[in-house]
Phi, psi and omega in degrees: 000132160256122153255159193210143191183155191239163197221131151299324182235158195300312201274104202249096182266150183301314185273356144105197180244133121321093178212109182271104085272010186220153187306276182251178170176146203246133186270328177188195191147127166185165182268119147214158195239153192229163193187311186247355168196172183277166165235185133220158187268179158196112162217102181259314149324332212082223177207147167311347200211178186272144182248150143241120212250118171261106180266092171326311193224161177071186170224210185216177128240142188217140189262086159308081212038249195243021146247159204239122198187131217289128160236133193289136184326083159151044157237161162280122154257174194185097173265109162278194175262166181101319205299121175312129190249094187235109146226142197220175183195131165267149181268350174304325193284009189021066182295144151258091168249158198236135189233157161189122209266145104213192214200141196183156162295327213235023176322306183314301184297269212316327164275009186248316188319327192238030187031064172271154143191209190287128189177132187268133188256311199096174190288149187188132183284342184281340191278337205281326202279297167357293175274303173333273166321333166271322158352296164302211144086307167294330191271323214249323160067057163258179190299120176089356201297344178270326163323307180294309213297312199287356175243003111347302193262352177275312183285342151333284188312295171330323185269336155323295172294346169287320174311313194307318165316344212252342194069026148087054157267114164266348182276145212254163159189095175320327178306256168359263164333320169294325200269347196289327200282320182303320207268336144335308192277325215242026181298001170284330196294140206274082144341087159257174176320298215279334171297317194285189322270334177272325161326290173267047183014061147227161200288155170277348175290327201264005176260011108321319192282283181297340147332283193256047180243336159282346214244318184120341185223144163330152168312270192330315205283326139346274186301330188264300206285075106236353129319316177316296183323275242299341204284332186287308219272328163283339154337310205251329225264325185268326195108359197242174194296152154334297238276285175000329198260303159326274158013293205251002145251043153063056169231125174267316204226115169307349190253253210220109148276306173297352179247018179271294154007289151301320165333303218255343160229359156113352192206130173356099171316348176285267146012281167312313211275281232302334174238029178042054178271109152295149161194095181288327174330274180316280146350342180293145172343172165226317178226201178299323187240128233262076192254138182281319179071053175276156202242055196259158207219150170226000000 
């Protein structure tokens, strides 16, 4: 078996610690691989403070109240505390888990804020990169590290409840995300279908068809609403002409721009400079990439 684990304190208990002087506090994070014999767990009291158990690879059994059942790599356990602790791992299944002890006044509100409980997410390097990191964080004891670990294992917890939401569709497609973060930055640059898709070195009917199943929207319609933003914020925020606004978001032919403009928020760009009209209502996010869900044609 390898194990690798971080500790707050020198001193090591079987029933863990307990300490309501703090919202949180993280008691321990670690890592194991099981390879050469089975192991099992037994805590029939449990522990004092709460575990949340990540199986990465492999699988597990885990004694959920009163069923005891196999769980597949990319779920969640969530033991509180006093809660009976029965788990075991074969080592034929080469299980990867990842754990973590904390404790806290306001443990309770922070898991129903991000509805963490028993529960399948899928598998993900980012949740594994995480648990890592408060692991260092622990082992190394530099200045703030519990301040980090704890804001480490919070941002965890999110991304468990954004998965969870998601119903554990883990599949991702990084290619995708680089280009959403390009066109954030370099959304003045004359885009087409075929620059975005040679971006992510894929053909463009099938980088359209995953485009907008990560994104929520078609490519184009995806890129001019956020040109509309950045052009609405120099609308209001600078003061300069249409044709100016067009331009310098990357719209070559000012007229249209005012009717992509209108389209995507109900009013003139002209309008938009001249009475400083907002309208974050429309524009506001919708999904994970922040798709207006205006209904626009081209």
């Amino acid at each position: 078996m390898l194990h690798v684990s971080g500790h707050l304190r020198k001193v090591r208990r079987e029933d863990g610690y307990e300490d309501l002087s703090a919202p949180l506090v993280i008691n321990c994070c670690g890592f194991e691989k099981f390879f050469s014999r089975d192991y099992i767990r037994q805590r029939p009291r449990g522990r004092v403070d709460y575990q949340l158990l990540y199986v990465y690879k492999g699988n597990g059994s885990y004694k959920i109240r009163r069923d005891f059942a196999p769980r597949p790599a990319g779920s969640v356990i969530l033991y509180r505390p006093g809660e009976p602790q029965f788990y075991s791992y074969f080592h034929r299944d080469n299980p990867e888990i990842y754990w973590i002890h904390f404790t806290g006044n306001e443990c309770q509100g922070i898991l129903a804020r991000y509805g963490i409980d028993t529960c399948y997410v899928g598998e993900s390097l980012q949740i594994k990169q995480i648990f890592e990191e408060i692991i260092r964080e622990l082992q190394l004891k530099k200045d703030y590290y519990q301040s980090v670990a704890e804001h480490d294992f919070l941002k965890l917890l999110a991304l468990i409840g954004r998965m969870k939401k998601q119903g554990g569709k883990t599949q991702s497609y990084p290619v995708i995300d680089e280009l959403i973060l390009a066109l954030n930055q370099r959304y003045m640059e004359p885009w087409s279908l075929k620059a975005m898709a040679e971006f992510c070195c894929l053909s463009p009917d099938y980088f359209s068809h995953v485009f907008k199943q990560a994104a929520g929207a078609p490519p184009i319609q995806y890129l001019n609403r956020l040109r509309v933003e950045k052009a609405r914020e120099l609308l209001i925020f600078e003061g300069i002409s249409v044709s100016a606004a067009a331009f310098l978001t990357g719209f070559r032919d000012p007229l249209y721009f005012s009717r992509v403009f209108k389209r995507f928020t109900g009013i003139s760009p002209e309008g938009c400079r001249k009475n400083k009209v907002g309208f974050s209502s429309i524009l506001s996010p919708a999904g994970s990439r922040g798709y207006c869900g205006v209904d626009v044609r081209f």
